[in-house]
N, C-alpha and C positions, 0 to 999 in steps of 0.2 A: 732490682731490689732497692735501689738508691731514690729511685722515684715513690716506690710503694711505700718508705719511711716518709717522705719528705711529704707522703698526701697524710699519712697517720698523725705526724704531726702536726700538720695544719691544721687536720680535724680536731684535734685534744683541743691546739690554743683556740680554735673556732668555739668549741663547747663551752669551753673556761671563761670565756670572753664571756660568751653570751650568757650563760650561768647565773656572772657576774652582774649582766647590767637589767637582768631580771623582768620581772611582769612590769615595773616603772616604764623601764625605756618601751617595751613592746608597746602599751598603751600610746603612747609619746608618739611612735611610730605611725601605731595604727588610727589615732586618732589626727594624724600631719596628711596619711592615705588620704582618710572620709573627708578632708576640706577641700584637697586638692580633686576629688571627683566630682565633688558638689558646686566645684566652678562655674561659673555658668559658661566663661569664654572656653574653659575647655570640655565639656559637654557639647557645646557648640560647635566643637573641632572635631570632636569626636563622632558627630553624628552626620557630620555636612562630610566628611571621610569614610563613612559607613556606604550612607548614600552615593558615593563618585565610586563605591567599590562595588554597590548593586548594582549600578552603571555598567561598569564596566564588565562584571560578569554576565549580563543580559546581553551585551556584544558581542562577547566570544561565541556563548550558548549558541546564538542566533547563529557565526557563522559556521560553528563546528557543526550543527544540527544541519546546516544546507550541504556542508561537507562529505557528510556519513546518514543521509537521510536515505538513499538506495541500497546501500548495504547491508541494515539493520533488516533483522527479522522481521515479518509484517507484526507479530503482536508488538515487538517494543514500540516500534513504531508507530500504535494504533494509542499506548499505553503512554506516552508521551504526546501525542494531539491530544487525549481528553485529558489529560494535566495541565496543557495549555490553555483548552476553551477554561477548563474551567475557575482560572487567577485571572483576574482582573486586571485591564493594564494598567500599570502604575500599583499595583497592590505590592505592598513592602509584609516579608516575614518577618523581618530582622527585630522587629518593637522599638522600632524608631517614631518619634513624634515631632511634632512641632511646637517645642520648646523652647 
């Protein structure tokens, strides 16, 4: 019980606060958001991070898929080779560019 007040009212002052500092600060906020994404060094961080993590999941796939590749049903497995002919190596889904 002593917890379920103490979350109530955190919420009230959370509301009150924020109430308080109105559509001003949010813009403030949200317009501090759109410069810090529009970075270009962290765009850059962002996307060179994208890419080491397509990386890495194309590793795994590769060896989980040699792992469990006589297991599987013949259709998934039939259904999975023509997904593969048919991506490009090196083709990215993510909407990554070089920017």
């Amino acid at each position: 019980m002593r917890y379920r007040l103490t979350f109530i009212a955190g919420a009230a002052v959370g509301y009150v606060l924020g109430a308080r500092a109105g559509r001003e600060r949010y813009e403030q906020l949200r317009k501090t958001a759109r410069r810090i994404a529009q970075n270009p060094a962290v765009r850059n961080t962002v996307e060179s991070a994208g890419q080491q993590g397509m990386e890495l999941v194309g590793k795994a796939a590769h060896k989980v898929s040699h792992r469990i590749d006589g297991r599987l049903p013949a259709s998934v497995t039939e259904r999975l080779r023509s997904l593969r002919e048919q991506r490009a190596p090196g083709e990215d889904d993510w909407g990554t560019s070089n920017t």
